[in-house]
N, CA, C and O atoms as CSV, one atom per row, in Angstrom:
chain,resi,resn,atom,element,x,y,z
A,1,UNK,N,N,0.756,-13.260,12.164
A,1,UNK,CA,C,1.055,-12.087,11.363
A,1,UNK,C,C,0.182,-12.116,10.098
A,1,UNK,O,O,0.161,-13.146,9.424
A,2,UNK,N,N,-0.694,-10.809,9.665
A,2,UNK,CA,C,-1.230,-11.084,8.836
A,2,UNK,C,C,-0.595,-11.164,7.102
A,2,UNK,O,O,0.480,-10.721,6.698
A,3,UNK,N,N,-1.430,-11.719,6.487
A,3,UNK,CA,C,-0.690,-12.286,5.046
A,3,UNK,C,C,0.064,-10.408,4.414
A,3,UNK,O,O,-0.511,-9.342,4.631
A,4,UNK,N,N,1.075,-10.525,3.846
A,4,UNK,CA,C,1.467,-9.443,3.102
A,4,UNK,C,C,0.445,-8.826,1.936
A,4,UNK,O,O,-0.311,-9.569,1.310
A,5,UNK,N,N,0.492,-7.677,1.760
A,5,UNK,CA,C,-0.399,-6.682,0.846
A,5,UNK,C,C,0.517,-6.961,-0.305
A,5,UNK,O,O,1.658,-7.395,-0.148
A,6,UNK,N,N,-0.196,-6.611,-1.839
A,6,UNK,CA,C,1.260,-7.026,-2.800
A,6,UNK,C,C,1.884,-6.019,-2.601
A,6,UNK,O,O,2.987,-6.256,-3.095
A,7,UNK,N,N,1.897,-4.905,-2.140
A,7,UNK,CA,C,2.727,-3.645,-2.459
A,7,UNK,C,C,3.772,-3.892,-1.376
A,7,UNK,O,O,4.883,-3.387,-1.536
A,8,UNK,N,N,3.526,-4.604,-0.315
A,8,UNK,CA,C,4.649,-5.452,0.648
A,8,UNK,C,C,5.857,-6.304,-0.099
A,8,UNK,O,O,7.037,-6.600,0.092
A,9,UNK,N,N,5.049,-6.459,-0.848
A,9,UNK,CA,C,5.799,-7.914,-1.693
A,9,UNK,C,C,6.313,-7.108,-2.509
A,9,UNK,O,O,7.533,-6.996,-2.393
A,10,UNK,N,N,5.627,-6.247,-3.625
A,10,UNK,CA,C,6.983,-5.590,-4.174
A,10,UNK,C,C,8.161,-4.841,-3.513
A,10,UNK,O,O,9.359,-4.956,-3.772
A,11,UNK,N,N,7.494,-3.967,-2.509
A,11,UNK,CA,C,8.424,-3.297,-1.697
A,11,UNK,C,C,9.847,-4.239,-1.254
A,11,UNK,O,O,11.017,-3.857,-1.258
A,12,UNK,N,N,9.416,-5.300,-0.959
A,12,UNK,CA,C,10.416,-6.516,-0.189
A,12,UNK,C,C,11.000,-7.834,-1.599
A,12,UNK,O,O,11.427,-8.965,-1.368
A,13,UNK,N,N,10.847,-7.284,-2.769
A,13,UNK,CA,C,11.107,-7.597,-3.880
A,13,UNK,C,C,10.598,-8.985,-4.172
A,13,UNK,O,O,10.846,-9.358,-5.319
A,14,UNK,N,N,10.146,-9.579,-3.643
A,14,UNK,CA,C,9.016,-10.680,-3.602
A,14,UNK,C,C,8.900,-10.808,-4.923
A,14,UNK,O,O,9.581,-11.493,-5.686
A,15,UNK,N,N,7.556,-9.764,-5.255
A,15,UNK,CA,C,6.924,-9.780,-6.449
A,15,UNK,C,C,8.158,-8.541,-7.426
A,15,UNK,O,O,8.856,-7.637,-6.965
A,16,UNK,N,N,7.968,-9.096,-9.091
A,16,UNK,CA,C,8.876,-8.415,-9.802
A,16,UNK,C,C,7.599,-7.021,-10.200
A,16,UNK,O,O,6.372,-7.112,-10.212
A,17,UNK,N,N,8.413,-5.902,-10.466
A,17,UNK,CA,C,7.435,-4.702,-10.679
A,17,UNK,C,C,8.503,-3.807,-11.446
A,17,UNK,O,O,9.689,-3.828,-11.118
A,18,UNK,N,N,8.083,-3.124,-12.348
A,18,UNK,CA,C,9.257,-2.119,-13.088
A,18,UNK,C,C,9.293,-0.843,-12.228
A,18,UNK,O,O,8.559,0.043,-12.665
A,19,UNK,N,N,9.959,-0.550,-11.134
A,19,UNK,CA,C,10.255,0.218,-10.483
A,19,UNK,C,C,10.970,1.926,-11.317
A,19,UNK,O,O,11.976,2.045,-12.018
A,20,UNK,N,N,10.455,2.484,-11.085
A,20,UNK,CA,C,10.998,3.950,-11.787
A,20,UNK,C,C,11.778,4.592,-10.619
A,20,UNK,O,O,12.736,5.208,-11.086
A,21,UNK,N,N,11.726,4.673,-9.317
A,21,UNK,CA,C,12.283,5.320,-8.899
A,21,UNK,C,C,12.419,4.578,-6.915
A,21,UNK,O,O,11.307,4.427,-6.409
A,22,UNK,N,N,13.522,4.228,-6.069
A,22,UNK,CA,C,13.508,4.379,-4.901
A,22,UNK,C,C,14.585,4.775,-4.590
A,22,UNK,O,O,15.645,4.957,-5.188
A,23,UNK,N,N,13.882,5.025,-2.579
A,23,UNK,CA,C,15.136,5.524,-2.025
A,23,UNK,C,C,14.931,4.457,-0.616
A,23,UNK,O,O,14.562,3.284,-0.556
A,24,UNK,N,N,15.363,5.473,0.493
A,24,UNK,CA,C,15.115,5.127,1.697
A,24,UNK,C,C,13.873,5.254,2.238
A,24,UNK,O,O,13.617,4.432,3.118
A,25,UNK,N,N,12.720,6.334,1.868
A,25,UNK,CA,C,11.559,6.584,2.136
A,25,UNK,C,C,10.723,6.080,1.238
A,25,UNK,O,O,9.576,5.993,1.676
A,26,UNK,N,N,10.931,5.546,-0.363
A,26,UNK,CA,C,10.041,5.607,-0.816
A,26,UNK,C,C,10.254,4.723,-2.387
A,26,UNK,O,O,11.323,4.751,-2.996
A,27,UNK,N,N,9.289,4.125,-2.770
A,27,UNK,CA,C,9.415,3.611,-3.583
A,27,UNK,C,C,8.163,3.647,-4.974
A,27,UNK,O,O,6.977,3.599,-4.648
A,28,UNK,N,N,8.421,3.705,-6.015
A,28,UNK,CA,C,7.664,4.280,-7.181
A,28,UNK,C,C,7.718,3.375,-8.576
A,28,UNK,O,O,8.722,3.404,-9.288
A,29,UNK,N,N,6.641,2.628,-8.880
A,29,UNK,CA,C,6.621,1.126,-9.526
A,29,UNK,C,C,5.586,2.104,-10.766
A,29,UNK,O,O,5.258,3.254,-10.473
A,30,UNK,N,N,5.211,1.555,-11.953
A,30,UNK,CA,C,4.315,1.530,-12.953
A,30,UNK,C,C,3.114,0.393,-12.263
A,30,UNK,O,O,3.260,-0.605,-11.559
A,31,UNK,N,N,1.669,1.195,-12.938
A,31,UNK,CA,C,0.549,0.559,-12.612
A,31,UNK,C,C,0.504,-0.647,-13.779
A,31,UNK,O,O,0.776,-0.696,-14.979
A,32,UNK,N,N,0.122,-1.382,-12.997
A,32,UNK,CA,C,-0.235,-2.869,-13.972
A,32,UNK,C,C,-1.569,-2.397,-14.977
A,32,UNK,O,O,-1.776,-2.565,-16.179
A,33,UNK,N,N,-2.257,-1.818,-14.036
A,33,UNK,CA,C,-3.532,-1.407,-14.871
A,33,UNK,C,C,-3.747,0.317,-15.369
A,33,UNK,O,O,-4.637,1.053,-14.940
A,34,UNK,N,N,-2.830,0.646,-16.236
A,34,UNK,CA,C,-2.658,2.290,-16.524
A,34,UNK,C,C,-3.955,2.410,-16.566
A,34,UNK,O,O,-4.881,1.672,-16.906
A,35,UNK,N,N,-3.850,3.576,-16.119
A,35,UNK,CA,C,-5.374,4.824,-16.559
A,35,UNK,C,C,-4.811,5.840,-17.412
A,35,UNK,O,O,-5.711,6.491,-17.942
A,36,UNK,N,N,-3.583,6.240,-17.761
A,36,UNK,CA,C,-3.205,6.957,-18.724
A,36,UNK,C,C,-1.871,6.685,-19.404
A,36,UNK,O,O,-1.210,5.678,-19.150
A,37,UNK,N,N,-1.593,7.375,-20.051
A,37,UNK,CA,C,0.453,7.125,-20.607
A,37,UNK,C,C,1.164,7.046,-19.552
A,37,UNK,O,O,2.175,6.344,-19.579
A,38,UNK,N,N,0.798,7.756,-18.369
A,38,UNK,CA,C,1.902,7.834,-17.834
A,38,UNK,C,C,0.946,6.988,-16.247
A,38,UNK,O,O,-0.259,7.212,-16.355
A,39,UNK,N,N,1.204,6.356,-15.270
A,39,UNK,CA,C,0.558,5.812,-14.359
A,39,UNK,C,C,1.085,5.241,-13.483
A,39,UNK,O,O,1.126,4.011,-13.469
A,40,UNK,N,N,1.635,6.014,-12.507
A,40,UNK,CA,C,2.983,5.506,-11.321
A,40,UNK,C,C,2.249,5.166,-9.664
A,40,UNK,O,O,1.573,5.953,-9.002
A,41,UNK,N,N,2.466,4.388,-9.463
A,41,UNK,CA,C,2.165,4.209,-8.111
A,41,UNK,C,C,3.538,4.731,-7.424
A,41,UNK,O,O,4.673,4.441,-7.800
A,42,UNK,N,N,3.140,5.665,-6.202
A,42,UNK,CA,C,4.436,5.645,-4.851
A,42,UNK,C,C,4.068,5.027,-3.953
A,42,UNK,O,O,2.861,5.179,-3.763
A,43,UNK,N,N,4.703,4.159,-3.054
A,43,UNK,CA,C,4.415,3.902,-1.544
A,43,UNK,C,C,5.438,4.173,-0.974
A,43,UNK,O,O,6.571,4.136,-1.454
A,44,UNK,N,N,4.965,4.618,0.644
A,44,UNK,CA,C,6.419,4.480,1.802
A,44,UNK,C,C,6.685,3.471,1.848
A,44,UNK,O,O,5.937,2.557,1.499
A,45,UNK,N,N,8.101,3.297,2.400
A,45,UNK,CA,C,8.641,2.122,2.607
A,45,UNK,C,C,8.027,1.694,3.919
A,45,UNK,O,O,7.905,0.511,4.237
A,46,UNK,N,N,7.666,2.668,4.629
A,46,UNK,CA,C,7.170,2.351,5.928
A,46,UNK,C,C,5.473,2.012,5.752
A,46,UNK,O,O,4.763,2.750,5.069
A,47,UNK,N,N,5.109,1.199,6.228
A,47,UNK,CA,C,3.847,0.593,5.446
A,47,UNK,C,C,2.464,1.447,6.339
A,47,UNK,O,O,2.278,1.074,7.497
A,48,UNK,N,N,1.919,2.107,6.003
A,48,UNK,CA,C,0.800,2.864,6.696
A,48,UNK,C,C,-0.468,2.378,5.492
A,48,UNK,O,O,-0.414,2.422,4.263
A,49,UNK,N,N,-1.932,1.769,6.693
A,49,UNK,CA,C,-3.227,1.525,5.689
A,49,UNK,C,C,-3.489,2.244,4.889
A,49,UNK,O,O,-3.535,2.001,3.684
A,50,UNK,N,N,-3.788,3.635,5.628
A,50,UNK,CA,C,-4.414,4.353,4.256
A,50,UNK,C,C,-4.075,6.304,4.678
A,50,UNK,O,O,-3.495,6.984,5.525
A,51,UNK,N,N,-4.906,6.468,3.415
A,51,UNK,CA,C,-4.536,8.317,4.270
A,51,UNK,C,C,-4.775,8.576,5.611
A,51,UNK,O,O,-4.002,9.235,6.307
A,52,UNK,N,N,-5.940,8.028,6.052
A,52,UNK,CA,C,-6.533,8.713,7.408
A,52,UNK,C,C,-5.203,8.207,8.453
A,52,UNK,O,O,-5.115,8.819,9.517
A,53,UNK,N,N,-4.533,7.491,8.269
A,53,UNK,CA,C,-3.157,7.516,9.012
A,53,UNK,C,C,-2.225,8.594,9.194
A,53,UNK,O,O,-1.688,8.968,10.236
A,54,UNK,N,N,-2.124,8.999,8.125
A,54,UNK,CA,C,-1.309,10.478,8.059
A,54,UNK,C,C,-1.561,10.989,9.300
A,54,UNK,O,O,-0.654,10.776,10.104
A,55,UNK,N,N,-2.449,11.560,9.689
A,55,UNK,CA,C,-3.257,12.289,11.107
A,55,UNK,C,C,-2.348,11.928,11.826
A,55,UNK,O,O,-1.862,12.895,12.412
A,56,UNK,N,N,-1.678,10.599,12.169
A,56,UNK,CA,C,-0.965,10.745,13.365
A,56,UNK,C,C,0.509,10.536,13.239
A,56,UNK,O,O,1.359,10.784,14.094
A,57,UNK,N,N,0.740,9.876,11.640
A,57,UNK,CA,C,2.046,9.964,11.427
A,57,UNK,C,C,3.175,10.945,11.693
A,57,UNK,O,O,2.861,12.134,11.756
A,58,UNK,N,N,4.716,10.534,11.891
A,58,UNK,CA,C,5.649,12.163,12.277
A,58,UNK,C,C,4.822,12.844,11.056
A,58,UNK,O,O,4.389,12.326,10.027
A,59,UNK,N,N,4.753,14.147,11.512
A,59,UNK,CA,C,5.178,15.205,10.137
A,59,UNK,C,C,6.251,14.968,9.081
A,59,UNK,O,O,6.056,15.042,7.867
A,60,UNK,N,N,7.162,14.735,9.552
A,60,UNK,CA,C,9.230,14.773,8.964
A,60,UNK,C,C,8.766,13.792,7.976
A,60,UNK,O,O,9.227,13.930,6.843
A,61,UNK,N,N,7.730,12.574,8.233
A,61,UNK,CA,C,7.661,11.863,7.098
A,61,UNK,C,C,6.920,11.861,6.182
A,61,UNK,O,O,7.061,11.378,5.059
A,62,UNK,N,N,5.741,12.637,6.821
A,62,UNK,CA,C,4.415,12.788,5.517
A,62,UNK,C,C,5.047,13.741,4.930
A,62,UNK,O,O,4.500,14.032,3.866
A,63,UNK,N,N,5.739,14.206,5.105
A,63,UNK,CA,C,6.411,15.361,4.319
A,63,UNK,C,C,7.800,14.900,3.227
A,63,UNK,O,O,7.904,15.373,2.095
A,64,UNK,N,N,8.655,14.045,3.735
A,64,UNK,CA,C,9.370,13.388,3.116
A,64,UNK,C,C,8.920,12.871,2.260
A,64,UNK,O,O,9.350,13.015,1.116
A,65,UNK,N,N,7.574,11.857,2.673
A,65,UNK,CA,C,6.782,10.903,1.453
A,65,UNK,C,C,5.900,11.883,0.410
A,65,UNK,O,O,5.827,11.256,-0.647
A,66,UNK,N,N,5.448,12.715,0.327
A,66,UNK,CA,C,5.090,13.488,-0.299
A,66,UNK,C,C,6.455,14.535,-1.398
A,66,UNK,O,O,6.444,14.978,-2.546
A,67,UNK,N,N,7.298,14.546,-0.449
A,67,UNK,CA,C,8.404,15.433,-2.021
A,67,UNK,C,C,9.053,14.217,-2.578
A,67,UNK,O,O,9.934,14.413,-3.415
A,68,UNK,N,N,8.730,12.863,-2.218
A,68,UNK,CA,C,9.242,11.814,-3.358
A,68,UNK,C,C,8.207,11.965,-4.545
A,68,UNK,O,O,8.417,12.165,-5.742
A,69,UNK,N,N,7.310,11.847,-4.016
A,69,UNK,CA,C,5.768,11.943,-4.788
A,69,UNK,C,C,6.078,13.213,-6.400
A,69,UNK,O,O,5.978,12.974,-7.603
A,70,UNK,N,N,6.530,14.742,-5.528
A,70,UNK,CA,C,6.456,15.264,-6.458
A,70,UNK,C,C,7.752,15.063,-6.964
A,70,UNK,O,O,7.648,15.181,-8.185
A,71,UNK,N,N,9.031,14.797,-6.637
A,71,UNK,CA,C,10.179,14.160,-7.619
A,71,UNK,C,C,10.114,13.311,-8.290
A,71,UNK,O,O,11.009,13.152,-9.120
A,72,UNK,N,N,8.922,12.324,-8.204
A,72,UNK,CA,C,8.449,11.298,-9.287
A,72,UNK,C,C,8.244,11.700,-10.366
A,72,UNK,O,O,8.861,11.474,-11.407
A,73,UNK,N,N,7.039,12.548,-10.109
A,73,UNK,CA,C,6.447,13.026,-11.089
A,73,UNK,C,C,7.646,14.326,-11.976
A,73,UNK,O,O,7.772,14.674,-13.151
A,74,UNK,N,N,8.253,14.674,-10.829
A,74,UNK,CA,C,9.394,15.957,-12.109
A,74,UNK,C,C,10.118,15.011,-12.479
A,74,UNK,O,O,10.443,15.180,-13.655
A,75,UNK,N,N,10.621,13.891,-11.951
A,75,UNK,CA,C,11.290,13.126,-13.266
A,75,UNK,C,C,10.535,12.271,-14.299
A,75,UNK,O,O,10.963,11.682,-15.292
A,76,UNK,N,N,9.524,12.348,-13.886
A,76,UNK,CA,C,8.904,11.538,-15.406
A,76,UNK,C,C,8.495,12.219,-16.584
A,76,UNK,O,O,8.003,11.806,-17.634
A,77,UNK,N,N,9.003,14.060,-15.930
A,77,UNK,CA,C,8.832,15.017,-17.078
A,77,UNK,C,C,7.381,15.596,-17.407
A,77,UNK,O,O,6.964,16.252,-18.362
A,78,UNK,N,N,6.711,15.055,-16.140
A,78,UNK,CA,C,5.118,15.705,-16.091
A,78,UNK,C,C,4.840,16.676,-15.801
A,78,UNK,O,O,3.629,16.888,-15.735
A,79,UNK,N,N,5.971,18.015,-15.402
A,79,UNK,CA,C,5.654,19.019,-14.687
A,79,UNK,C,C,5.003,20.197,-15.965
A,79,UNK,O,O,4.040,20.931,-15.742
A,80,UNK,N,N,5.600,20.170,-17.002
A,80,UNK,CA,C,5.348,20.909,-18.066
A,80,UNK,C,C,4.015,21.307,-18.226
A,80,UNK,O,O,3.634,22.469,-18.080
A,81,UNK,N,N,2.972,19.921,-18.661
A,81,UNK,CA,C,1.728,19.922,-18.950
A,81,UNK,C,C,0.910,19.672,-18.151
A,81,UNK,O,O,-0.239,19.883,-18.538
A,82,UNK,N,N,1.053,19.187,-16.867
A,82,UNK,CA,C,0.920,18.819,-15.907
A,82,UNK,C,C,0.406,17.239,-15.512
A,82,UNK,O,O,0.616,16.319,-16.302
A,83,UNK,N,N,-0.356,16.995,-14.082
A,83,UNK,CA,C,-0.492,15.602,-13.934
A,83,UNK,C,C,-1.392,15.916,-12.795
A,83,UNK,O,O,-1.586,17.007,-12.259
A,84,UNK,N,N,-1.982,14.576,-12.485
A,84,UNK,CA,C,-3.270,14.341,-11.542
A,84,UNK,C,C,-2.625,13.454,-10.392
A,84,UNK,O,O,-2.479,12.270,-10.694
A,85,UNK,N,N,-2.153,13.896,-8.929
A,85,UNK,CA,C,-2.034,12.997,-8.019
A,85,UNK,C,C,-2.827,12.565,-7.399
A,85,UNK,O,O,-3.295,13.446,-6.678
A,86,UNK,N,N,-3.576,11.053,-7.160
A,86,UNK,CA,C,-4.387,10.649,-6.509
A,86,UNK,C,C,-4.495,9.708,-5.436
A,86,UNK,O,O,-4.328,8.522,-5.719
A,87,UNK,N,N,-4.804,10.107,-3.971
A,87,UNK,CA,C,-4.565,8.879,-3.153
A,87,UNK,C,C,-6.197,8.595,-2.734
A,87,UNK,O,O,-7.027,9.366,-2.253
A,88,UNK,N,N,-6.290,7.303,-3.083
A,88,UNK,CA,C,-8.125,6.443,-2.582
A,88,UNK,C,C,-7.829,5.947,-1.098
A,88,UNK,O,O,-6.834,5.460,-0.561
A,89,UNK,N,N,-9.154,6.285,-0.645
A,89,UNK,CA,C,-9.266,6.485,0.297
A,89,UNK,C,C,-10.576,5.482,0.811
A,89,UNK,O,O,-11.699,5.737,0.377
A,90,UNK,N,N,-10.345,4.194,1.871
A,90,UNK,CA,C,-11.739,3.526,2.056
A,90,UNK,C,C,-12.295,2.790,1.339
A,90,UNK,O,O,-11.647,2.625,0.306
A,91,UNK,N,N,-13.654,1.976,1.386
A,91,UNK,CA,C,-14.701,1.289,0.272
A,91,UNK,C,C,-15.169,2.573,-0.674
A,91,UNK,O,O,-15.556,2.209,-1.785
A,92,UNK,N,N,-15.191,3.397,-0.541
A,92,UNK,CA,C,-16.228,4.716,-1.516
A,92,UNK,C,C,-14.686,5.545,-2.598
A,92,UNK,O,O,-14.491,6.242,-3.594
A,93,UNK,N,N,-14.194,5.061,-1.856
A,93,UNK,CA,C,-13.253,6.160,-2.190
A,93,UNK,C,C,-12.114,4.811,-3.387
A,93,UNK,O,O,-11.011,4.938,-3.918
A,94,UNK,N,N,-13.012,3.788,-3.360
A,94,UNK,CA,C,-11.947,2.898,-4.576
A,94,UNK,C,C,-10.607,2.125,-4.187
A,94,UNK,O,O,-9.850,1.496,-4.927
A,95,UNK,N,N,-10.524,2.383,-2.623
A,95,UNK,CA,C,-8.652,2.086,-2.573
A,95,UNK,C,C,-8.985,0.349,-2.196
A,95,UNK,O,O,-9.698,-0.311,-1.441
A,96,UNK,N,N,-7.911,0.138,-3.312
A,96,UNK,CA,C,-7.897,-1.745,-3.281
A,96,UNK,C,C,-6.884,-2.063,-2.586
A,96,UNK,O,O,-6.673,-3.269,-2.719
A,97,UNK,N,N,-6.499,-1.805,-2.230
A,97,UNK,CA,C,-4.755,-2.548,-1.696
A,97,UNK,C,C,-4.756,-1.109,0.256
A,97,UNK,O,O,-4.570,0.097,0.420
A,98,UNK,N,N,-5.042,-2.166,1.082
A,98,UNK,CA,C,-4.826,-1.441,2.442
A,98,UNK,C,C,-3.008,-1.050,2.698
A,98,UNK,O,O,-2.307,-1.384,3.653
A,99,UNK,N,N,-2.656,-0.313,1.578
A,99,UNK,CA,C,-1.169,0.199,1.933
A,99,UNK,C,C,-1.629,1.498,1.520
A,99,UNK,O,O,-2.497,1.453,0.649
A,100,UNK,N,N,-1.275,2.671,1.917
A,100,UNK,CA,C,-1.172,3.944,1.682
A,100,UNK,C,C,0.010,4.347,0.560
A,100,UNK,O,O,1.233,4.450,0.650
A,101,UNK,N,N,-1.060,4.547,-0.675
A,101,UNK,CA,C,-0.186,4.803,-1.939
A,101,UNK,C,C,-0.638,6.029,-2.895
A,101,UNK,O,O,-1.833,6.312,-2.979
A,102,UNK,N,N,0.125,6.587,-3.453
A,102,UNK,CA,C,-0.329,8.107,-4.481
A,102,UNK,C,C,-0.558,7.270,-5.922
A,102,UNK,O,O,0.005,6.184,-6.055
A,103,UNK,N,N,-1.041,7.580,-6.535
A,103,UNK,CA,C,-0.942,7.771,-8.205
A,103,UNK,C,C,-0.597,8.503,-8.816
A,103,UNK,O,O,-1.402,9.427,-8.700
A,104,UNK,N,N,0.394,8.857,-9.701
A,104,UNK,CA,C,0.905,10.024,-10.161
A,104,UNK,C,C,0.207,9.350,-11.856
A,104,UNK,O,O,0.531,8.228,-12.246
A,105,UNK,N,N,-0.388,9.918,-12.362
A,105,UNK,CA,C,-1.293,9.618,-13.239
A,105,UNK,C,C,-1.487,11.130,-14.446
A,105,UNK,O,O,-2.242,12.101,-14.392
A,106,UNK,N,N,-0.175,10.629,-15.685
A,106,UNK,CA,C,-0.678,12.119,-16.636
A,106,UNK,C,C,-0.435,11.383,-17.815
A,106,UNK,O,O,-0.652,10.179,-17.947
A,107,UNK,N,N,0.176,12.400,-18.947
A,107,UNK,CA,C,0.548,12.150,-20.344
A,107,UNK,C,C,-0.825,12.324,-20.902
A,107,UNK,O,O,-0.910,11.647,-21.927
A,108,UNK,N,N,-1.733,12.844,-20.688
A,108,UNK,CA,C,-2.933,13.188,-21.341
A,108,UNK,C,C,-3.946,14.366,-20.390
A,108,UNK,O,O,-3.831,14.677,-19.205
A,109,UNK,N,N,-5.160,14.952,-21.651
A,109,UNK,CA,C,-5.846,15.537,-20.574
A,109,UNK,C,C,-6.663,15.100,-19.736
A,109,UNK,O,O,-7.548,14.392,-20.217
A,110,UNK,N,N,-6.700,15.346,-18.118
A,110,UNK,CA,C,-7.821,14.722,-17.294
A,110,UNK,C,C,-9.176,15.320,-17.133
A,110,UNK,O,O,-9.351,16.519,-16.920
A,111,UNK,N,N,-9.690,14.845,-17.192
A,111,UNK,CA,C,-11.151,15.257,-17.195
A,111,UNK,C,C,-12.316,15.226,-15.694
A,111,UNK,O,O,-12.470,14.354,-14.840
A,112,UNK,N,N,-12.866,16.348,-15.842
A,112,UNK,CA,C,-13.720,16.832,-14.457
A,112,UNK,C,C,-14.756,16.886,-13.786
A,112,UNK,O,O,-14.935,18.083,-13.561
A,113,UNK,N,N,-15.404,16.409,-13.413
A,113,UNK,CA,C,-15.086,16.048,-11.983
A,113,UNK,C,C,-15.026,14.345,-12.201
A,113,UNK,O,O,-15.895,13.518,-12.479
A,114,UNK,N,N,-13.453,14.242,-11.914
A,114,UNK,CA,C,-12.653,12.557,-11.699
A,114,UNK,C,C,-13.545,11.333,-11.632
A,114,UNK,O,O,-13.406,10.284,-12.260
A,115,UNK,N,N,-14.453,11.644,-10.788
A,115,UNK,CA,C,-15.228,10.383,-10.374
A,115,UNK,C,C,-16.992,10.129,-10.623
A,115,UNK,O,O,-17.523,9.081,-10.255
């Protein structure tokens, strides 16, 4: 079995993480390394690599995992001014950790084009 991802380990409480928000689908920790005031990681509980998984995942759940995503973010009170959701994708695309995770990333203005 291969070694656990840390987001395994927090998910499975392993590793300690200041968790803001879970349920049954989904779970929503603070980034160790903010990019802004506000900087939330979500993951499913159900562990998928990366986006290009979605493609074959149920619907019932990319859909589930996605309105945790935006209930994260309306409870952290970001809806007002708004916020930047970001999921990396691949070597080009920045994603470090092979678990399929959002960034809910605001409390300031973001600036364009991201990358």
């Amino acid at each position: 079995m291969p070694e656990k991802t840390i987001f395994e380990k927090i998910r499975d409480k392993e590793i300690k993480s200041e968790i803001v928000f879970e349920d049954d689908v989904a779970i929503a920790f603070k980034d160790v390394n903010p990019q802004a005031p506000v900087h939330i990681l979500v993951i499913p509980r159900q562990r998928l690599a990366g986006f290009p998984e979605l493609k074959s995942a149920d619907p019932t759940f990319v859909g589930a995992f996605i309105a945790r995503v935006a209930r994260v973010a309306g409870e952290l009170g970001l809806e007002k001014d708004g916020y930047r959701i970001v999921f990396n994708s691949g070597k080009n695309g920045q994603q470090s950790v092979d678990y399929l995770h959002a960034h809910i990333i605001g409390g300031r203005q973001m600036g364009w084009p991201p990358g």
